[in-house]
N, C-alpha and C positions, 0 to 999 in steps of 0.2 A: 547420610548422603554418600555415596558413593562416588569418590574421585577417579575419572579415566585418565590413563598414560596419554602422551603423546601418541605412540601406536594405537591405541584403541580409537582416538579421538579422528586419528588418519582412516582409519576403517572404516569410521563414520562417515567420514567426509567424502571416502572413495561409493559407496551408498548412496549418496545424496547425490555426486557426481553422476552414479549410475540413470538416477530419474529423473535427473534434469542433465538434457545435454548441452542444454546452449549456457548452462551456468561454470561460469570459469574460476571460483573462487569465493567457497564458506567461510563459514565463521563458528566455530565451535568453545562450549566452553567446558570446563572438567565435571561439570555435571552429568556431560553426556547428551547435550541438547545440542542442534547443529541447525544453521542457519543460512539463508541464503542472502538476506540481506542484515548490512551492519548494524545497523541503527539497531533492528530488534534483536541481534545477538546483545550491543551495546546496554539495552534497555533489560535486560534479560541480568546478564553480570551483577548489572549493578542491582540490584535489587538483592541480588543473590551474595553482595560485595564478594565477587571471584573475575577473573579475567578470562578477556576472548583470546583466542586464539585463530589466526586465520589460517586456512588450507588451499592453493592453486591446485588445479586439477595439473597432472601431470600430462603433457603433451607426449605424441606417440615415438619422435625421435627421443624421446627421456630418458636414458639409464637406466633410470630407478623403476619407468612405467614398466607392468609384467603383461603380456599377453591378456588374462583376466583382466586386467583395468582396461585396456587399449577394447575390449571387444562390450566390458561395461560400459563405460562410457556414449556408445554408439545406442545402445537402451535406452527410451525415453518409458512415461508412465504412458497407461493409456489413455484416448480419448475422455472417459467418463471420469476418471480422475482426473486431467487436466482441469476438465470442465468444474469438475466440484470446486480444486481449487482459484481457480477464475472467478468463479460467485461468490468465494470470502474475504475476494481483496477490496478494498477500502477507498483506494486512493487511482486517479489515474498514473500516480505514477507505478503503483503496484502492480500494474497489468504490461511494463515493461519486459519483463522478462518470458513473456508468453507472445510477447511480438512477432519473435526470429520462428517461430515454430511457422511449420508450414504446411501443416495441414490443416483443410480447410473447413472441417469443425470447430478446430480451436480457432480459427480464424475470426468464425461468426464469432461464437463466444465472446470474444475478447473487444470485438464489436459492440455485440449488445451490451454487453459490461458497460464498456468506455459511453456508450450511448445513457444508457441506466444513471450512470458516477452524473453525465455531464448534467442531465435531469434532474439527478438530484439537485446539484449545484446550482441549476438556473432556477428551482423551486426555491431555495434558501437564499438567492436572492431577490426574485420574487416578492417575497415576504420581505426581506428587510426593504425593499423599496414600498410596498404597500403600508408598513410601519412607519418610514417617514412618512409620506404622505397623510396619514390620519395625524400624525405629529402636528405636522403642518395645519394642516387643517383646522384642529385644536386649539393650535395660537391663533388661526386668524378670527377663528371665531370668540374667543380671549380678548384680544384687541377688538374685536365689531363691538363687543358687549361693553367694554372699558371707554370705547367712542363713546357709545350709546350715551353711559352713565354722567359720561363727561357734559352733553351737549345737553342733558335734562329733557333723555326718554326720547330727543327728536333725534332719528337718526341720517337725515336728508342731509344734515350738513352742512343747513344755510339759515 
């Protein structure tokens, strides 16, 4: 496996800065993977037992920023990429960072995402309500049959 520098790692991250503009701050680890949220950098190390590393984009009164970074920066991906990556997030919280974009492709997108995520989420609940419920059911029919037995086949009760 090949370990990247600090500088190389920055390179990366200046990259990643480039296609996401509204992203202020990766997470890179010496492998050479760069990430934009912690957890899956986090998730990522550790598996790899190596550490993350995090990266700020440089802001444009910066010192350090150079013209090239300050004019990357402003670079976003395009539409049909956003869109791809939109349809592989997971989670509603994952469709966070496609929020601030403001165009309004990725608007819908991230819409129908959030729409799609919440669907599914009221489907799997759905089902664990329709789960209890047979549950339930189950028992009372458990207890009608256990009456039943009790009262000798007469189930009226009197």
């Amino acid at each position: 496996m090949k370990t990247y520098s600090t500088s190389e790692l920055k390179e990366k991250a200046n990259e990643v800065f480039a296609q996401y503009p509204t992203v202020n701050e990766v997470y890179a680890t010496p492998d050479g993977n760069v990430f934009i949220q912690k957890n899956r950098a986090e998730l990522h190390a550790k598996q790899k037992d190596i550490r993350v590393k995090p990266f700020e984009r440089e802001l444009k009164g910066d010192s350090k920023a150079t013209k090239t970074e300050t004019v990357q920066a402003v670079e976003r991906p395009n539409v049909t990429d956003t869109q791809k990556l939109i349809d592989a997030v997971t989670t509603l919280e994952g469709l966070d960072e496609y929020r601030q974009d403001d165009r309004k492709t990725v608007q819908k997108a991230v819409a129908a995402k959030e729409a799609a995520l919440k669907d599914a989420s009221n489907d799997d609940t759905d089902k664990e309500k329709q789960s209890e419920a047979k549950a339930e059911n189950e028992a009372k029919e458990t207890e009608s049959t256990t009456n039943t037995a009790e009262n000798g086949g007469d189930n009226t009760g009197e």
